[in-house]
C-alpha positions as protocol buffer text, in pm:
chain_id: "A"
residue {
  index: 1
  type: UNK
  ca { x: -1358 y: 1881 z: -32 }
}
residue {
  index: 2
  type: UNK
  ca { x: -1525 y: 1787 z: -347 }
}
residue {
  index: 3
  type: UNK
  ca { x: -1268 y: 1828 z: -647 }
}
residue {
  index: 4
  type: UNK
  ca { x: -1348 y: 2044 z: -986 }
}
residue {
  index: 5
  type: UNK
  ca { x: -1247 y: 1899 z: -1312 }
}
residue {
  index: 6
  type: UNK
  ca { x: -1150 y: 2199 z: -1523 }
}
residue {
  index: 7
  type: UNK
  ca { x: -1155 y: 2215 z: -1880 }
}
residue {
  index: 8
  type: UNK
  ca { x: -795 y: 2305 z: -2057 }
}
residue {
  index: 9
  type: UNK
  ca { x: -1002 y: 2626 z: -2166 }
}
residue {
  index: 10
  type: UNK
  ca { x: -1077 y: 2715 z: -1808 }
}
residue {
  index: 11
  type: UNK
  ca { x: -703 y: 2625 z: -1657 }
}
residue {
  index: 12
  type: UNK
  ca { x: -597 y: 2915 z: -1946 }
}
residue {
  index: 13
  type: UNK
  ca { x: -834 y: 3152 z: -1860 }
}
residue {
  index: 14
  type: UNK
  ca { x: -761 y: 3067 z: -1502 }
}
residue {
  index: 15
  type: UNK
  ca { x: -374 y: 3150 z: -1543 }
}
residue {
  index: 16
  type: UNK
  ca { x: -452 y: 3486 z: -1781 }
}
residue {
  index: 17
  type: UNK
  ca { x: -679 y: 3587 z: -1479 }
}
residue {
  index: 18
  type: UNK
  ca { x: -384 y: 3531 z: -1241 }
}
residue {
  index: 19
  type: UNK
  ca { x: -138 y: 3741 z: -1458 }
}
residue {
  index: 20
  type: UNK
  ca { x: -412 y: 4000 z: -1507 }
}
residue {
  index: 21
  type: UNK
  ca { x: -471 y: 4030 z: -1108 }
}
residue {
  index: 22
  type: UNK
  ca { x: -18 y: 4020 z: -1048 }
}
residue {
  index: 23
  type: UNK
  ca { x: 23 y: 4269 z: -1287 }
}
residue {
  index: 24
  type: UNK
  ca { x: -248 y: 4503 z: -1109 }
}
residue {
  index: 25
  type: UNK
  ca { x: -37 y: 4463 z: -807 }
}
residue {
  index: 26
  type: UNK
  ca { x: -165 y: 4188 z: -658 }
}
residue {
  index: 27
  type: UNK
  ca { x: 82 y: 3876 z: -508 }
}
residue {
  index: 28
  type: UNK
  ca { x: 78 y: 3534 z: -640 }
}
residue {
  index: 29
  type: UNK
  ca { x: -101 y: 3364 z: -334 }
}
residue {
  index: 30
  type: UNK
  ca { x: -386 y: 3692 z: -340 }
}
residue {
  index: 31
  type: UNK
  ca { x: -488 y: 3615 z: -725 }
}
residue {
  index: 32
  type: UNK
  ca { x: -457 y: 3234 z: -687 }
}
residue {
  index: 33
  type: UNK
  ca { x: -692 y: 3246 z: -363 }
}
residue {
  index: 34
  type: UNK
  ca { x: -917 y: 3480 z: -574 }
}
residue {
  index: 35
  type: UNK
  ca { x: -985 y: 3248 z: -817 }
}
residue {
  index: 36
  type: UNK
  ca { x: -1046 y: 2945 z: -662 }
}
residue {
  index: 37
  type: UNK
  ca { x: -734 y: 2720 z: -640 }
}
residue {
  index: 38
  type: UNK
  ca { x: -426 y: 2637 z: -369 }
}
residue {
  index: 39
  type: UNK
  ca { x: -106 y: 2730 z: -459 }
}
residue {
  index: 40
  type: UNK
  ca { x: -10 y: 2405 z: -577 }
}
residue {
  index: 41
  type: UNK
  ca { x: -260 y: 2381 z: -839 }
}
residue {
  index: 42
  type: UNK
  ca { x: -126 y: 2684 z: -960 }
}
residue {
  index: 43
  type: UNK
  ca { x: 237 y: 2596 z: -1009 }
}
residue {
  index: 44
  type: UNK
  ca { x: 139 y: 2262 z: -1167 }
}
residue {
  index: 45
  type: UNK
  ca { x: -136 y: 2391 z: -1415 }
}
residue {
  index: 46
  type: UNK
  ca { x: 149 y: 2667 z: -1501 }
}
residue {
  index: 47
  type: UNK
  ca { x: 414 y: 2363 z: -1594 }
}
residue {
  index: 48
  type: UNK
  ca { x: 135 y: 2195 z: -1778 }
}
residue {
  index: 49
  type: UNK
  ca { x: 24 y: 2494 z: -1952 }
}
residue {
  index: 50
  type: UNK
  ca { x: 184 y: 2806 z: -1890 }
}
residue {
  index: 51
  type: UNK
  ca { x: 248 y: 2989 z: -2254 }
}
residue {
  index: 52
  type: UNK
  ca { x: 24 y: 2744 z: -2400 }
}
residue {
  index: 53
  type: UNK
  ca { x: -338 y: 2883 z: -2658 }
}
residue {
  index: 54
  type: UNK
  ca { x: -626 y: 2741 z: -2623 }
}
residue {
  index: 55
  type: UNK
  ca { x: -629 y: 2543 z: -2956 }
}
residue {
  index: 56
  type: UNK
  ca { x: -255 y: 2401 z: -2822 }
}
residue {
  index: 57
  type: UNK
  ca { x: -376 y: 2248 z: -2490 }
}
residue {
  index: 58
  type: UNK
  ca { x: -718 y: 2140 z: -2669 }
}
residue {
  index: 59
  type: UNK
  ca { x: -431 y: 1954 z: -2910 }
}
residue {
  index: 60
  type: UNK
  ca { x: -219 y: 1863 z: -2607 }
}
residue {
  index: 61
  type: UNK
  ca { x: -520 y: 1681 z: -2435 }
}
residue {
  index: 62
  type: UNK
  ca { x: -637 y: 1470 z: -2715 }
}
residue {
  index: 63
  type: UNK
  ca { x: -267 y: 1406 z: -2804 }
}
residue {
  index: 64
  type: UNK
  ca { x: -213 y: 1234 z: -2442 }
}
residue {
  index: 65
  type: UNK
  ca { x: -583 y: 1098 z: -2465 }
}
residue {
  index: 66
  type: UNK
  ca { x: -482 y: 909 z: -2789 }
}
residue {
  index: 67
  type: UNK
  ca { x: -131 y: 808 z: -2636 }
}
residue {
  index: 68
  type: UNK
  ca { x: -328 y: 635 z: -2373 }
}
residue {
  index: 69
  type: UNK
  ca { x: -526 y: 399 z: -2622 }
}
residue {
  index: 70
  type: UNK
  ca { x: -207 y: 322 z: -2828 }
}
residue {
  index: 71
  type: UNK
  ca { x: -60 y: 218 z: -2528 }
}
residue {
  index: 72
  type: UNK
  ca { x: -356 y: 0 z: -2418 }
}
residue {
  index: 73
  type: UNK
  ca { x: -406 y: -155 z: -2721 }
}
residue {
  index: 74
  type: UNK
  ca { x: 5 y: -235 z: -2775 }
}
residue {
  index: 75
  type: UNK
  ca { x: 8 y: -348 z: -2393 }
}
residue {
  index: 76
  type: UNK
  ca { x: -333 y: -608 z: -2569 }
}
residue {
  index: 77
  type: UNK
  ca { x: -87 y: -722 z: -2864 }
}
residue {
  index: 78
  type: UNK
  ca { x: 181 y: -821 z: -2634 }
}
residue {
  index: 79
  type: UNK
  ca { x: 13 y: -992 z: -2382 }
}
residue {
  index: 80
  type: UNK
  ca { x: -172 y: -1224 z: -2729 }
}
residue {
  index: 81
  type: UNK
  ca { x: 164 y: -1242 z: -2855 }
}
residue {
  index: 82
  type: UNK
  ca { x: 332 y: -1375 z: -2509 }
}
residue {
  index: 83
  type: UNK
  ca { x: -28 y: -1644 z: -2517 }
}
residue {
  index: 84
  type: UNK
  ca { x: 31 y: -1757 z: -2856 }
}
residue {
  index: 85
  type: UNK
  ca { x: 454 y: -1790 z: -2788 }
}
residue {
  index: 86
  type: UNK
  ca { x: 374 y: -1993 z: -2454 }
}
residue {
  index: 87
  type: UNK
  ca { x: 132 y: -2223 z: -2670 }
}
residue {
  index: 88
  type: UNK
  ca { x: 357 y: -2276 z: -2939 }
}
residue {
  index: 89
  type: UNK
  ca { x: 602 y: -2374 z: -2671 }
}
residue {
  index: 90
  type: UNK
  ca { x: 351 y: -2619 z: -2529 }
}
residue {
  index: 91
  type: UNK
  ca { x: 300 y: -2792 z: -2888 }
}
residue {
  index: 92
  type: UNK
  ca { x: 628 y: -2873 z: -2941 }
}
């Protein structure tokens, strides 16, 4: 089954359109089936982003985007500084 990559916009929609179709009656696994996902993929977008605007998950996104190059580029600067501390040790 070929996998969607949805926007943080369209996981918010996604969840209003869920609490729309419960609060007209519907249960959790009818609304969730109507609008494309499993279950699962429910509960975990609602962790990630239940409560959450638009403009915060666009925020929270290119927060844990950045976080992901900071970490890269410290994990880079360690690995030079272990280099240069092993040939320092090899000079003397």
């Amino acid at each position: 089954m070929a996998r969607k990559g949805y926007t943080p916009e369209q996981v918010i929609g996604k969840l209003r359109e869920v609490e729309v179709l419960v609060h007209q009656g519907k249960t959790i696994g009818e609304a969730v089936k109507k609008i494309g996902v499993s279950d699962h993929t429910y509960y975990v977008w609602r962790k990630e982003y239940g409560g959450m605007g638009v403009e915060q998950a666009k925020k929270l996104k290119r927060l844990e985007k950045e976080n992901v190059r900071l970490k890269t580029l410290v994990a880079d600067l360690s690995l030079d500084k272990d280099i240069l501390k092993e040939a320092l040790r090899g000079n003397s």
